[in-house]
N, C-alpha and C positions, 0 to 999 in steps of 0.2 A: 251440384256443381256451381250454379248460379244464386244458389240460397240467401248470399249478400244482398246483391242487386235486384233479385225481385223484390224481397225486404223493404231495400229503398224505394224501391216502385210503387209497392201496397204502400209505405208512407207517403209517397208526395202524390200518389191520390187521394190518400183520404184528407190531404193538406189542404189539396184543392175541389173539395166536397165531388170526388170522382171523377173529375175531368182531368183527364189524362191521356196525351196523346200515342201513346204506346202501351199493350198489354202491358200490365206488371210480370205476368206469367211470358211474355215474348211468343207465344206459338199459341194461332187462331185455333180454337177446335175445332171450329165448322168455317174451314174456308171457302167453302163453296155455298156458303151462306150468310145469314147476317149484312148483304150489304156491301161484303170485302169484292173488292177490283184487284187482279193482278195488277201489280205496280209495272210490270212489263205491257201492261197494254195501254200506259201512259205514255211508253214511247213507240207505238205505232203509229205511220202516217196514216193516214193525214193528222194525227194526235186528237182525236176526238174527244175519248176519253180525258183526254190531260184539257184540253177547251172545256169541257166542261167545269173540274173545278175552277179554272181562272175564269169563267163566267158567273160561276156562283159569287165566288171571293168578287169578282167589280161589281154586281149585285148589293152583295153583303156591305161593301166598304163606298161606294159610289163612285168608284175609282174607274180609271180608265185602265181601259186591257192589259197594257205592260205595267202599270203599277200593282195592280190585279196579279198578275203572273209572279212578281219579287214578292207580296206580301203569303204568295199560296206558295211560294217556293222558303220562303222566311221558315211558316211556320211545319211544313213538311220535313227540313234539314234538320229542324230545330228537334223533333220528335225521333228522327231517324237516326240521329247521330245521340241521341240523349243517352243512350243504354250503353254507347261505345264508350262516352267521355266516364260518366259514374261505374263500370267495370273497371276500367283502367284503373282508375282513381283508388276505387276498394279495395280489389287486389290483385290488380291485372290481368283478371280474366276476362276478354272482352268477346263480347256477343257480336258473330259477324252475319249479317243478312246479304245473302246475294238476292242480287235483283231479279231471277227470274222464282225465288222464293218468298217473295216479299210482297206483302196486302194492306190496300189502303182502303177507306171509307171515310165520310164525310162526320163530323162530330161534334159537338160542344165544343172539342178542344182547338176545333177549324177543318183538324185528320185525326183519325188515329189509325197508328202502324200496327204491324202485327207480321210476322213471317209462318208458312207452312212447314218449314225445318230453320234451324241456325247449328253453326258452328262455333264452337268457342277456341277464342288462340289465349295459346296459355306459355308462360316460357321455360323452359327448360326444367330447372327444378322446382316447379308446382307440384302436388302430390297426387293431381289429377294429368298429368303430359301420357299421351299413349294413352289415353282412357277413349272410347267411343265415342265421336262426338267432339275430341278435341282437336286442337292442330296444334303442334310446338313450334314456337316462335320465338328466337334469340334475338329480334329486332321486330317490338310491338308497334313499332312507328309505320313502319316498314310494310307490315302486315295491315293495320289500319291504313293507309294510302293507298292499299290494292285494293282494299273493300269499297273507300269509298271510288276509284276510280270502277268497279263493277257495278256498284250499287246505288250512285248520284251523278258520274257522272252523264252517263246517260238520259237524264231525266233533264241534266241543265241544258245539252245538245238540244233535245227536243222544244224544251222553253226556249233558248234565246232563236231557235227557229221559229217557234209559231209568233214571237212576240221582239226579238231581234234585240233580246234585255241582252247586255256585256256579260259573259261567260263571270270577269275577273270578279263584278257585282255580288251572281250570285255564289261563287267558293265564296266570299265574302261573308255572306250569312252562312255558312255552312263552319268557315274559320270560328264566327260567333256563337255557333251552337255548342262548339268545344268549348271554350272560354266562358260563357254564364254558368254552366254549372258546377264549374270547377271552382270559380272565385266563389261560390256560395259556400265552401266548405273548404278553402286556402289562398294561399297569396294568389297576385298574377304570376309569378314565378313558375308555379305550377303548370298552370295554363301553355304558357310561354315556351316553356317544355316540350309539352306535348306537340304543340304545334310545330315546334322545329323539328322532332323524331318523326314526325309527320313529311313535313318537307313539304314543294308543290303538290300541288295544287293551294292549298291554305295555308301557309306558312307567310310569314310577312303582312298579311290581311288584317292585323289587329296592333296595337300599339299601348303601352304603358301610360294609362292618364289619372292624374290623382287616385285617390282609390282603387280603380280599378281600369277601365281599357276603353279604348276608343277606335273606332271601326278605320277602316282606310279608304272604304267603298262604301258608299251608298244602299243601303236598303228600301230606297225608297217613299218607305213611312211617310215621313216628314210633309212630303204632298198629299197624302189624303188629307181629304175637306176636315177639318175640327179637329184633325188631329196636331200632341204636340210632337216635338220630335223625339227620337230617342237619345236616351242619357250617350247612350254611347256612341253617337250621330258626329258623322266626321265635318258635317256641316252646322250645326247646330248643336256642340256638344255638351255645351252648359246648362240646356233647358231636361227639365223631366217628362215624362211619356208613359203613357197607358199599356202601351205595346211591349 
């Protein structure tokens, strides 16, 4: 059903000599092992669990708490949302991870995700609709906007509580997670698309700049010590970036 998209997966790890923030296969075998944290006990209070990665990440970066908090929420979206944007993109069948199926661990990659089941939304005439495992969906935009309101927004509730970061900040990097992987394989148009069949939450969070996009919100970056900012930096959008 997903034969595309794992395909993609197994390539852009071995792109990235295996560091890859999400199964390529999408579903942990040993969830109750390896490392994996329910992504639901990130938003537990007092959010322990979720303190600790933002304590690693200002650790790791030298950064202070809530810049700590956007750079581990950056690269969390970014992984989470990676499978939803490149399904679409393939051939519409997207991989949806509800949150209280959904496992994180610390990695190379910053995270890497992984779910204990997924669902896939597929639309009407696919030759898999009514298959096991599927859901049909006449409106993929639609359909992705509940998932992420299931499966991230929660997670942002909890960050700008423990760390008081602007909710619009991080959809912001979440709007970006859609957008990078989709200009790697077509116009912004594309992108652009997606984001509006999407609607609120991330929709308007990104903008049409030379090439390719420039952010609306902040991600932060740009203040960590020695770093530059990002290309796509609504404050700094000219300069290049490691990030």
């Amino acid at each position: 059903m997903l034969a595309e998209l794992n395909a993609t997966l197994e390539k852009a790890a071995a792109e990235r000599d295996g560091i890859l923030g999400v199964l390529p296969g999408l579903v942990a075998e040993s969830p109750a092992g390896d490392g994996w944290i329910p992504a639901r006990e990130l938003v537990r209070e007092p959010y322990q669990a979720l303190a600790g990665f933002v304590d690693d990440t200002a650790e790791q970066w030298n950064a202070p708490r809530h810049v700590a908090a956007a750079v581990f929420w950056k690269t969390y979206t970014y992984w989470h949302t990676f499978p939803i944007a490149l399904g679409w993109a393939i051939n519409r069948r997207v991989p949806l991870m509800r949150l209280e199926h959904t496992m994180v661990r610390p990695s190379d990659a910053g995270v890497t995700i992984a779910a204990t089941e997924i669902t896939v939304a597929v639309e009407p005439g696919d030759p898999v609709a009514g298959t096991p495992g599927t859901v049909v969906s006449d409106d993929l935009g639609a359909t992705i906007r509940e998932a992420l309101l299931d499966g991230q927004q929660p997670l942002i509730e909890a960050i700008s509580k423990l760390t008081r970061l602007g909710r619009r900040n991080l959809w912001g990097s979440t709007a970006e997670a859609f957008a990078g992987p989709l200009l790697e394989t077509g116009p912004y148009q594309r992108a652009e698309k997606l984001l509006r069949a999407i609607g609120r939450p991330v929709d308007g969070l990104i903008e049409p700049h030379e090439d390719g996009y420039r952010r609306r919100t902040c991600c932060l970056w740009v203040t960590l010590p020695d770093e530059e900012a990002c290309s796509t930096c609504c404050i700094q959008s000219g300069r290049s970036s490691s990030a």
